[in-house]
N, C-alpha and C positions, 0 to 999 in steps of 0.2 A: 669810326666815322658814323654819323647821325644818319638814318636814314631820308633826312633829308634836312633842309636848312630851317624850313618850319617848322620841322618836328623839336631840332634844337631850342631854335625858340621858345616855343610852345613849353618844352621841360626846364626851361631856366626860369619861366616867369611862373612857372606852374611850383617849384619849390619855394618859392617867395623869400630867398636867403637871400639876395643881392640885392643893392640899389639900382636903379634906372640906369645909370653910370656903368656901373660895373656891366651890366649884360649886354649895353652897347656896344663896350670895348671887347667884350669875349665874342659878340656874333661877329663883328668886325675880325678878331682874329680868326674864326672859324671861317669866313670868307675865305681869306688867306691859304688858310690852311686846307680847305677843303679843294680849292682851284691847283692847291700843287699835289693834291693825293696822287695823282695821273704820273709822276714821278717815281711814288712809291713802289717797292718788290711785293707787299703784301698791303692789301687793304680788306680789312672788316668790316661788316656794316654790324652797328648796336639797335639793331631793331630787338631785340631779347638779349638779357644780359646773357642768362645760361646758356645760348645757343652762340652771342659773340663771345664765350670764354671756350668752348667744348671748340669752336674752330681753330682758336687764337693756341689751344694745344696741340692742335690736329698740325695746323700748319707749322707750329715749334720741333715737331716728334716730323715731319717729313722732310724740313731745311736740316735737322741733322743725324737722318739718314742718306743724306746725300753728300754728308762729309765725310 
């Protein structure tokens, strides 16, 4: 998850690999997706990759130690 929808933004049009089209259709999906995260068991925020990756194991190594 983006730390925010701007921020998404911001880094899609900030790498300059996409068309106008394209990043429409991905903020579009990330609307989507970002309004059902509230569903999710686990959600990360990518405000830092190293720090969303060091969680994203943390919480891997505690879901299965609870199996």
């Amino acid at each position: 998850m983006p730390p925010s929808f701007e921020t998404l933004r911001e880094r899609l049009l900030q790498r300059g690999t996409e068309s106008a089209e394209s990043i429409a259709r991905r903020l579009e999906d990330a609307k989507r997706e970002m309004a059902e995260a509230i569903t999710y068991d686990v959600m990360i925020t990518n405000g830092d990759l190293d720090v969303a990756i060091a969680t994203l194991k943390k919480r891997i190594q505690e879901i299965r130690s609870t199996r």
